[in-house]
Structure formats: structure tokens, C-alpha cells
MITOR-823828 format. One line per 2 residues: their letters; for each residue x, y, z of C-alpha. Coordinates in steps of 0.02 Angstrom, whole numbers. Layout:
a) X:Y:Z ~ ...
***
This chain:
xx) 0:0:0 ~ 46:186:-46
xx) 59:292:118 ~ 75:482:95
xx) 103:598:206 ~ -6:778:188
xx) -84:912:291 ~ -247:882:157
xx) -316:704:232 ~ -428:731:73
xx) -255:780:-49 ~ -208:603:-26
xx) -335:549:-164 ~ -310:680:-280
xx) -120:721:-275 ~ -20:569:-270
xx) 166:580:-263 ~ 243:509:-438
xx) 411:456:-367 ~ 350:362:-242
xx) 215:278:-346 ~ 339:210:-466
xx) 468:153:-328 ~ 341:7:-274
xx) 292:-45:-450 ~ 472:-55:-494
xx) 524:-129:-341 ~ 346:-260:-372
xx) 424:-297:-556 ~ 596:-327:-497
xx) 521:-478:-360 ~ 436:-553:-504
xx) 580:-544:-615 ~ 681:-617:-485
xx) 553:-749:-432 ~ 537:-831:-595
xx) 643:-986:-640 ~ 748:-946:-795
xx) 677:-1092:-893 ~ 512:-1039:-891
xx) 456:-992:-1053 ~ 359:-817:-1114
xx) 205:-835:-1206 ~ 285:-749:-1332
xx) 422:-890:-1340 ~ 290:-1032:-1347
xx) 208:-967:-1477 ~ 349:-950:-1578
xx) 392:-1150:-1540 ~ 218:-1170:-1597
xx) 255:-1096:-1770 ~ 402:-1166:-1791
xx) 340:-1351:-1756 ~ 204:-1288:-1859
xx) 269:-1379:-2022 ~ 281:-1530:-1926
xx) 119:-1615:-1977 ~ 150:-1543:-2157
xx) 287:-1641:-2167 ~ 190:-1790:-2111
xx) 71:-1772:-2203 ~ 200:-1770:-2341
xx) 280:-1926:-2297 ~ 99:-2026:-2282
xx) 75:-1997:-2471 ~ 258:-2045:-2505
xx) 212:-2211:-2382 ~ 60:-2235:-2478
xx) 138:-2228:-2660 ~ 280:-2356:-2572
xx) 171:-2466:-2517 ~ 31:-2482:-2660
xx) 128:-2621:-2738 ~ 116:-2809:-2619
xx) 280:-2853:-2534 ~ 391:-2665:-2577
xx) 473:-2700:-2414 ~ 498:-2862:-2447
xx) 687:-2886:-2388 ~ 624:-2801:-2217
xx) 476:-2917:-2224 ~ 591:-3065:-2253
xx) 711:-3050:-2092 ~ 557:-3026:-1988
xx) 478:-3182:-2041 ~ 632:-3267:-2005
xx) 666:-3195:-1834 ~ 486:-3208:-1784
xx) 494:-3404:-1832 ~ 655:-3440:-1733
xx) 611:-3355:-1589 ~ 430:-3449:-1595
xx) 533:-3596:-1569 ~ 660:-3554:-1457
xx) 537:-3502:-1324 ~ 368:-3622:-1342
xx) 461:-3775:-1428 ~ 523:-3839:-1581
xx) 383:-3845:-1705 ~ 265:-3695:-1653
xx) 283:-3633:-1801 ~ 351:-3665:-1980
xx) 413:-3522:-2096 ~ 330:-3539:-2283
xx) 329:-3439:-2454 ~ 172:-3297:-2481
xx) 189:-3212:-2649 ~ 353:-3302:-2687
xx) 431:-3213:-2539 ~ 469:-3333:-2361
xx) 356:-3213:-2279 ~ 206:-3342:-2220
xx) 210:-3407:-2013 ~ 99:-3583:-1965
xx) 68:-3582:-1786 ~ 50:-3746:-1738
xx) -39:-3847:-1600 ~ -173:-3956:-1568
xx) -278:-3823:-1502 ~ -316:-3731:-1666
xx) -462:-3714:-1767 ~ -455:-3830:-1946
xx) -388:-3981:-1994 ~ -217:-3944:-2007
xx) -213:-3856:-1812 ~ -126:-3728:-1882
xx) -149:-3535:-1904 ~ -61:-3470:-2071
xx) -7:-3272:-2057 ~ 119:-3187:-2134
xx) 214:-3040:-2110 ~ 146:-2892:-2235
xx) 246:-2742:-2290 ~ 118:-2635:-2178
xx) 150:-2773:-2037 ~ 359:-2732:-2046
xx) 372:-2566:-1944 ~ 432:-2473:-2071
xx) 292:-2343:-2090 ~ 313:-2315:-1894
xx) 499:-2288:-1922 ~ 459:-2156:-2046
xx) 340:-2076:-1950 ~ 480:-2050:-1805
xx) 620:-2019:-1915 ~ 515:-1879:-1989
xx) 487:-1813:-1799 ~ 669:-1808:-1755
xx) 738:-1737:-1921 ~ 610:-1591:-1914
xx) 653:-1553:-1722 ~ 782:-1387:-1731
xx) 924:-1339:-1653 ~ 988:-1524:-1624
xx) 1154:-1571:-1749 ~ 1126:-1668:-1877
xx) 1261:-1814:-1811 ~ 1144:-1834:-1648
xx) 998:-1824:-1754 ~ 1044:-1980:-1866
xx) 1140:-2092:-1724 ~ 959:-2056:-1638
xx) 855:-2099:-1772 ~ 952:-2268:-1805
xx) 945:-2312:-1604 ~ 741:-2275:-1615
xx) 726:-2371:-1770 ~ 813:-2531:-1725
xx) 685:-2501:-1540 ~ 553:-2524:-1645
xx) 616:-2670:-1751 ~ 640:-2754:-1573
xx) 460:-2711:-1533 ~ 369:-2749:-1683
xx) 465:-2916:-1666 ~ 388:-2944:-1493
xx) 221:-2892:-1548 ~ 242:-3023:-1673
xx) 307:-3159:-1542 ~ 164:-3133:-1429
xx) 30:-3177:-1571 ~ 53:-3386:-1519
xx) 42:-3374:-1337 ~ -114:-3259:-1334
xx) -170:-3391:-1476 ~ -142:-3528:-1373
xx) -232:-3478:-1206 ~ -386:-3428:-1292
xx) -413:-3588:-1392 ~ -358:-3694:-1274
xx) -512:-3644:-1144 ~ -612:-3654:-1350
xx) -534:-3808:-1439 ~ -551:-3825:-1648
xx) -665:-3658:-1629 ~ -621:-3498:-1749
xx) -677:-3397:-1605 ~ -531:-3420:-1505
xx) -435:-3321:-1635 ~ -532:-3147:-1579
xx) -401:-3130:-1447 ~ -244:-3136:-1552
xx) -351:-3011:-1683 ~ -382:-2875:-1531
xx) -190:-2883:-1493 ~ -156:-2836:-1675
xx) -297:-2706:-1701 ~ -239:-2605:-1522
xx) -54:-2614:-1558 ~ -68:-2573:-1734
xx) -220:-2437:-1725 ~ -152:-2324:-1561
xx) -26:-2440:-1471 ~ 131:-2398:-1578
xx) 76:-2226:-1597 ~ 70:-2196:-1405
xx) 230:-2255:-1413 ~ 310:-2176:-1525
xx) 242:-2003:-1478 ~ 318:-2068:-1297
xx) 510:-2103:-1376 ~ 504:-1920:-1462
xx) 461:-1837:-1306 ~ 579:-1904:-1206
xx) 716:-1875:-1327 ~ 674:-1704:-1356
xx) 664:-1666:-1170 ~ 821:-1783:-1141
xx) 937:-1695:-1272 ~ 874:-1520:-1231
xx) 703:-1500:-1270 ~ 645:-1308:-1293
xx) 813:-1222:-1252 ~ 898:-1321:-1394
xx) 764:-1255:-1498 ~ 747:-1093:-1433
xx) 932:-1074:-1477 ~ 908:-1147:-1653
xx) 950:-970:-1725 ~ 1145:-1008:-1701
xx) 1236:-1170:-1760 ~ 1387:-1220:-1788
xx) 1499:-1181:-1923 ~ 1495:-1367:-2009
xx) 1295:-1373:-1973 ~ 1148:-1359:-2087
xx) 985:-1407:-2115 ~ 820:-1379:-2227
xx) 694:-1263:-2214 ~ 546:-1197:-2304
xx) 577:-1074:-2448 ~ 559:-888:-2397
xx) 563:-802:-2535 ~ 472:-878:-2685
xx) 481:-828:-2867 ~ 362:-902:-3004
xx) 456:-1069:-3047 ~ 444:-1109:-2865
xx) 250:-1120:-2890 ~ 243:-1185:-3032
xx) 356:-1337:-2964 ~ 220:-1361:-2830
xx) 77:-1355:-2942 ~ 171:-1509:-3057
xx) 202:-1584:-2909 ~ 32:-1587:-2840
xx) -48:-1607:-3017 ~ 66:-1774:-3032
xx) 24:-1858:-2862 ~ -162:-1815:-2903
xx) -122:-1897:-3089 ~ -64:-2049:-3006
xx) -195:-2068:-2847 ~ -316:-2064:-2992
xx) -224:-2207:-3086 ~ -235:-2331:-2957
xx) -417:-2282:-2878 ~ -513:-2225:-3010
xx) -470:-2275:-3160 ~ -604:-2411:-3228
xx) -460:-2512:-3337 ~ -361:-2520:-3189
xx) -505:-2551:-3057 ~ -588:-2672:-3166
xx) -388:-2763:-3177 ~ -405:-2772:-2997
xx) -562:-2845:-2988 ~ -542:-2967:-3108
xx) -372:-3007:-3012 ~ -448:-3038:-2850
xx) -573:-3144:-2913 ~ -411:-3256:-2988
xx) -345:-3247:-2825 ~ -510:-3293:-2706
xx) -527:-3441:-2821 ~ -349:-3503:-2862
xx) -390:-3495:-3044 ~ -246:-3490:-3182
xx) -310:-3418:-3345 ~ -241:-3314:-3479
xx) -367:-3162:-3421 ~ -303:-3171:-3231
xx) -124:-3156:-3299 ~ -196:-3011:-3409
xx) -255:-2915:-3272 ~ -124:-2950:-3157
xx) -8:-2839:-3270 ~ -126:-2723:-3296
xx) -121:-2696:-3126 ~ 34:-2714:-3090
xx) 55:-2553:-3244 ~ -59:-2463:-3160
xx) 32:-2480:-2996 ~ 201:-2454:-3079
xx) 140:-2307:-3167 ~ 54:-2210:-3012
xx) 240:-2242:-2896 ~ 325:-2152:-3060
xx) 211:-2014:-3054 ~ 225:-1999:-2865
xx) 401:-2004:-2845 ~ 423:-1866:-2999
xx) 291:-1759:-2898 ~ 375:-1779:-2708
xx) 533:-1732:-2815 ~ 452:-1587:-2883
xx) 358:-1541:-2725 ~ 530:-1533:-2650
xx) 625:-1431:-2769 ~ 487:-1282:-2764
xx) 464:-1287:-2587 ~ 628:-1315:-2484
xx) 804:-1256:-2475 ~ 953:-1290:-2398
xx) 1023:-1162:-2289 ~ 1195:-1160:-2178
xx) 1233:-1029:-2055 ~ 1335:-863:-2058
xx) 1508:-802:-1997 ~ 1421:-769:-1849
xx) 1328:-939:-1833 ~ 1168:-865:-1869
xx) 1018:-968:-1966 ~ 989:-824:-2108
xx) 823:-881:-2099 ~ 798:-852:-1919
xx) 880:-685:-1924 ~ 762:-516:-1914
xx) 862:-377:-2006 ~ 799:-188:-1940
xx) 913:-76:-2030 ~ 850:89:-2147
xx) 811:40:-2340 ~ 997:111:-2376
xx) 1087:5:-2266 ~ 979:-161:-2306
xx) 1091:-235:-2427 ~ 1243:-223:-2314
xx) 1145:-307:-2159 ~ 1108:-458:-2241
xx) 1205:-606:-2154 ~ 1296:-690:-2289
xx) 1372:-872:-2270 ~ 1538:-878:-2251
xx) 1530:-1014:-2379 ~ 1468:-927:-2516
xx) 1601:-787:-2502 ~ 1755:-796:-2597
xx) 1933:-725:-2582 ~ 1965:-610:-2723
xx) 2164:-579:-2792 ~ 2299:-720:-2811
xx) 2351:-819:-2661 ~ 2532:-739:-2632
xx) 2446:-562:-2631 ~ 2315:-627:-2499
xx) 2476:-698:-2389 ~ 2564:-529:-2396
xx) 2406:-435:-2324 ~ 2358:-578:-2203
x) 2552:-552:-2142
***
């Protein structure tokens, strides 16, 4: 409270003292200053994290449509797919037994699992899976790859020894998940004997893991890594690097080529989306194909329409990959920092018109020496 001292009792109210008034505000502002932990952030600071992890789910979003184009033809992955099935199958064995499962072909490719035992539904008590190219962990390895390259102000050498140590984590997981398909299996149709029901178990497993399971946990690994190697001071910091740094960012400035890259780009991926869904030659391939396949038949028109298909598949990737490539060009740039360290792209210039040109940070690797090399020793001496 403000105490002043008057002959007035009524002056009090209408003649304050400024001196005094500002002393206690000052002296309020400086508690608060001082009572505030340095890490806090402003809201001024988190909203600029919020715009600069704004391109996040761009990227994402980018990197679904590249997953989808992968991923349209059966068994892309298939080398991935391949080790899986074989680790899955020895580790099947090694922990319930020799013979719990047997490691077959699907599509040419040793990708197909029997679980065997007594227990399961059919004739041949066994359950025949195989691993698919959805099934191998690779599109969850994108998707954190894509979180950890687009998280600033960490190097780029930490970035990629992190991004191999998260992706061989979920390998190892997605193995596990795998493994733990014959024991849930076994439980269930053991208390239901030679009944398809007892398979709903081993179907919920899949279904949580794969719908929100290995999304939770993926989100998880990011989020401690971020917080672990620095979390929002690295990135707050992001406007200086080191000299042997660098990193890609969203064009600034953008001239008419630049949007006309985009628009082939996008026109492209739309081109090829529309080859594989909506096409009728294509779609009536595919139908034709899947009858072939429901009902094993062998005929010249299932051969037909498999490469039709497989055309129409080949021909949407092409597309694709020429419009992500396109997409790219137009919209991204590579960018390393100044003499002074400084992101050019993170640094605000406020300097009159006049002067503009002669504030702009320029890379120390885009300047070079001018004169021979014995006239640059003689000044440098």
C-alpha cells in the first residue's frame, strides 16, 4: 500500500506523489523478475515454438503420401519383411518349442508363419499369417524419423545416431508384438478347442497395437528424446549453429518457378492417386485379379489383369516419386549458417532501406577471396 504523508487528509486521493508511486511498481516488477525460474518460457516464446513445429504435420502429411505410393505395390518392403519372418519363426521356437511354427513362401517371398498346435481351429491345427509390408514397422519408423529430423536446433550427427537407435527399438518391438501372437493364440483356444472364435483374442492384440498402441509409443520415444537432449532451449537457440551445421527449411522467398514446381508436383500425385483408384481399366484389372486370387484360378485373363495392374501400380509410384521430387524442389532449400553462426532464416534484419543490402548475413561459404594467393599472404602477414 501507498502511504503519503499531507496536511490535506482529502489531498491524498487527488495528488499522489509520482516518485513514490513508481518506486513500489518497480520494486513489485523486480520480485517477479527475480522470482521466476529462468527456464520458464514467455508466451511470446511458446508461440513461436508453436510456429516453428508448425510444419511438422506438413511434413507428415507429406511422408503418408510418399508411404502410400511405397506401399501400393504387395511385398515393396519385402527384404524387411523377409528378416522378420525369419526372426519371428526362430524365436517362436526357441521359447514355446520346436515346431510352433514353420516359416513358408506368400507371394514367392518366405514371408508366411503356421502356428502350430493341437488347439487350433481346422484340420491342419494350424494358423497361417504372414508378415505384410504394412506389418514390418517401417511406416512407424518413418513416421519418427520424420519427428526427429524436423526437431531444430539439435546437430545433424545426434539427429541420425538417434534416429538409427529408435529405429532398430522399434524393429525389437514390432518383433515382440509379433512373438506374442502364439501365446495369446494358445490360451484362448485352449479354454475353446477347434473353434475360430478363439482367434478374436490374437485379432484384438493386432488391431490395439497397430491402430493407437505404436503410436502412443512412438509419440512417448520423441518426447523423451526431445526433453532428454534439450528439449525447448535447444530449440529456442536454433538461431545459431555451428559452423559445419545445416539443415532444410521452407523457402522464404518464392519466385514463379517455385510455384509452378508445386503445382506439377501436386498435379502429378493427383495424376497418379487417380491411376490406381479411379481409373475403370485399372479397377476393373483389380477386380478381375482378386477374383483369380479368391478362387486359385490360372487363366490367360487373370495373368492379363495382373499386369494391368501391376502397370497401373508401376505407373502411379513413377508419377509420385516425380511429384515428391518436384514438391521438394519448389518448396525447400538448404540453408547453412553465417560467420556469426546465425540461421539467415531465423535472423530479423531492422536496418534503414539504404543500409539493407549491407545487413544481410551472408554465409561464409558462399564468399570468396578475391586476388591471387601470394597477394592474400602478404596482407594476411
Amino acid at each position: 500500500m501507498l502511504a503519503i504523508t499531507t496536511e490535506n487528509p482529502h489531498s491524498a486521493c487527488i495528488l499522489p506523489q509520482v516518485d513514490e508511486e513508481v518506486a513500489p511498481t518497480r520494486a513489485m516488477g523486480s520480485a517477479a523478475t527475480a522470482s521466476k525460474a529462468p527456464d520458464d518460457l514467455e508466451w511470446s516464446e511458446v508461440g513461436q515454438l508453436g510456429l516453428r513445429y508448425a510444419r511438422i504435420p506438413l511434413a507428415l502429411l507429406c511422408v503418408e503420401a510418399f508411404y502410400w505410393f511405397l506401399t501400393m505395390p504387395s511385398d515393396t518392403l519385402a527384404p524387411i519383411q523377409v528378416s522378420e519372418a525369419w526372426i519371428w519363426n526362430e524365436l517362436t521356437n526357441l521359447i514355446f518349442g520346436e515346431g510352433a511354427s514353420t516359416l513358408g513362401t506368400h507371394n514367392g517371398w518366405t514371408t508366411r508363419i503356421e502356428l502350430n498346435h493341437v488347439s487350433f481351429p481346422g484340420s491342419f491345427d494350424h494358423i497361417a499369417l504372414y508378415v505384410s509390408d504394412e506389418c514390418a514397422g517401417v511406416h512407424e519408423m518413418i513416421f519418427l524419423s520424420t519427428l526427429v529430423a524436423m526437431t531444430e536446433g539439435v546437430p545433424q550427427r545426434l539427429k541420425i545416431r538417434s534416429i538409427i537407435v529408435m529405429c532398430s527399438i522399434i524393429y525389437v518391438l514390432n518383433i515382440l508384438r509379433l512373438v506374442v501372437f502364439y501365446p495369446i493364440a494358445v490360451e484362448d483356444c485352449m479354454a475353446l478347442p477347434n473353434d475360430a472364435a478363439c482367434l478374436q483374442g490374437m485379432w484384438d492384440w493386432h488391431t490395439a497395437v497397430w491402430k493407437w498402441g505404436f503410436l502412443l509409443v512412438l509419440v512417448t520415444m520423441w518426447v523423451v528424446w526431445f526433453w532428454r537432449f534439450g528439449g525447448p532451449a535447444r530449440t529456442l537457440d536454433a538461431t545459431y549453429a555451428d559452423s559445419d551445421e545445416w539443415r532444410l527449411v521452407i523457402r522464404k522467398v518464392w519466385s514463379q518457378k517455385h510455384f509452378l514446381l508445386v503445382g506439377v508436383a501436386v498435379a502429378l500425385m493427383a495424376w497418379g492417386a487417380y491411376n490406381v483408384t479411379s481409373n475403370e481399366e485399372a479397377m476393373l484389372a483389380k477386380s478381375t485379379l482378386d477374383t483369380c486370387v479368391s478362387l486359385d484360378l490360372i487363366s490367360a485373363e487373370c495373368g492379363n489383369a495382373q499386369n494391368r495392374w501391376d502397370d497401373a501400380i508401376g505407373y502411379a509410384w513413377s508419377l509420385a516419386a516425380l511429384g515428391l521430387v518436384a514438391g521438394l524442389c519448389g518448396s525447400i532449400q538448404f540453408e547453412r549458417p553465417d560467420d556469426q553462426g546465425r540461421w539467415p532464416s531465423s535472423v530479423v534484419v531492422d536496418v534503414p532501406s539504404e543500409l539493407a543490402e549491407d545487413a544481410t548475413p551472408k554465409s561464409r561459404h558462399d564468399t570468396k577471396k578475391a586476388g591471387s594467393w601470394k597477394n592474400r599472404g602478404s596482407e594476411e602477414e
